[in-house]
N, C-alpha and C positions, 0 to 999 in steps of 0.2 A: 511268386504270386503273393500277392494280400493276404488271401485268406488264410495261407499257410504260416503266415506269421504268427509268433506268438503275442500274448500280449505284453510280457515285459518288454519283446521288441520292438513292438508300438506307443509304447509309453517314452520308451528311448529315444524312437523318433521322435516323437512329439515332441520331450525337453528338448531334445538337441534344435529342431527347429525354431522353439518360446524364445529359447538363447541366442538363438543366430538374428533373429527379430528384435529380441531388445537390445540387443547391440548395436544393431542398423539405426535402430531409432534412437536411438542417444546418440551416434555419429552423425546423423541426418538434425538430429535437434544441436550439438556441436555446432557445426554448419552452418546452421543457420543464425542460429547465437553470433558466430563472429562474423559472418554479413552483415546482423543487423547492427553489432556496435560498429561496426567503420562506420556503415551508415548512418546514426547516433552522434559518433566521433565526427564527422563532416559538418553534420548538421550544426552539432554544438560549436565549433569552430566558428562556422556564418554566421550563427548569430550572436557568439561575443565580436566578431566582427563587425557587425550592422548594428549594435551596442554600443562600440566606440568611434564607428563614424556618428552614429546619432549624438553621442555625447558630443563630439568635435562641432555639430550644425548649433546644439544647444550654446555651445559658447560663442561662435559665432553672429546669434539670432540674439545673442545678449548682448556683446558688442555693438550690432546694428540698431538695438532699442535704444540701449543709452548712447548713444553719438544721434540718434532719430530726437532723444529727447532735446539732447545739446543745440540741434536744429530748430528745435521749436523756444527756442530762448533760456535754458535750466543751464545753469555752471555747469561743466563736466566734472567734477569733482561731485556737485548734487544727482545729475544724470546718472551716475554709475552707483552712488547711494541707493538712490534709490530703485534700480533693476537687483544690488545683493540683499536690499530689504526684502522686496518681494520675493525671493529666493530665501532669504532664509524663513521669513513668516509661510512660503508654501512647506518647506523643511518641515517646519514645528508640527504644523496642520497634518501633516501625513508620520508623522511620529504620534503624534495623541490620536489619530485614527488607530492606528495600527496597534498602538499600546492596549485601547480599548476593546480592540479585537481579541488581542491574546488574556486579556483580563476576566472576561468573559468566558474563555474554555473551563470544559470542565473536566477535561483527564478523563481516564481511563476506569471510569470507577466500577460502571459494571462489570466488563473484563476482570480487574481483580477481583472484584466479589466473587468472581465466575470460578477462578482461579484457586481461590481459598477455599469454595465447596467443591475443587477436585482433592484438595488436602484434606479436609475432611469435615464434618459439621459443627464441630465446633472454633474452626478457623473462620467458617464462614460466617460466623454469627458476631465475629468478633467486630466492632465498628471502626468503618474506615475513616481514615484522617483527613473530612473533608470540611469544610469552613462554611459551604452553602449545602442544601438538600437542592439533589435531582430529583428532578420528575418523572415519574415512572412513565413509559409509554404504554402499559400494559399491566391491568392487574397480575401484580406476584402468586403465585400458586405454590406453596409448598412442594419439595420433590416427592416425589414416589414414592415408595418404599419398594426393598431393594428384591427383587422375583425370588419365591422362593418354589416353586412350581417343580414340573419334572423337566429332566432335562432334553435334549431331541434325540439321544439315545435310551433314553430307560420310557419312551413316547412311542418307537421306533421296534420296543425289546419283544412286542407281540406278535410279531409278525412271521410268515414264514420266510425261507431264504429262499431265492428264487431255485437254486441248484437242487432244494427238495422235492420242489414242484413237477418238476420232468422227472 
């Protein structure tokens, strides 16, 4: 019966069961982990697949403009000039997009700042190596100061024990 148990028996139980549970659940998480990368795996397959048939239509549909152009009276030697001009000026245009994007980041900054006040305050204070100033999203507040109060045992030390009380 239950109640004849002791408590260290019930405690044992107990681990024994937290254990048998988080095992299940990291097999069950397993599991499903490698379900989801085949499925992941497949995916990514189709669509470097659907990638290189699209590349294959894009040369295609460039072949058809410039032989389209040649029809409409342009040398073909100028017709295909001018479809890898337009390719390469879209090229440039999406390189100086993109460059201006990444130009604009601004790293990691508050993170290391963050990082530097777990090492200690005077790393934190040290300035970081950055070219532009961020913009705060939020007034900075000073940290805390660090509790010096009592602790949940010397909070706790007043008390009676409940085995006194019966």
């Amino acid at each position: 019966m239950p109640e004849d148990e002791s408590l260290g028996a019930l405690v044992a139980q107990a681990s024994h069961h937290i254990s048998t549970l988080v095992r299940s659940e990291i097999e069950l998480a397993k599991a499903e982990l490698k379900f989801d990368a085949k499925r992941v795996g497949m995916a990514a397959g189709m669509f470097g697949a659907a990638a290189f048939i699209g590349h294959l239509c894009l040369i295609l549909a460039s072949f058809a403009i410039a032989y389209g152009l040649v029809a409409l009276g342009l040398a073909t030697w100028l017709a295909f000039t001018v479809v890898t001009v337009f390719y390469l000026l879209m090229a440039g245009l999406l390189v100086f997009v993109g460059y201006r994007r990444l130009k604009g980041l601004a790293g990691m900054k508050r993170t290391m700042r963050s990082l530097r006040g777990l090492a200690g305050p005077e790393e934190a204070e040290a300035p970081l190596p950055e070219t532009a100033p961020v913009p705060a999203m939020a007034a900075e507040t000073p940290a805390p100061p660090p509790y010096t109060g009592p602790t949940a045992g010397q909070v706790g030390a007043h008390r009676e024990s409940i085995r006194d009380v019966h």
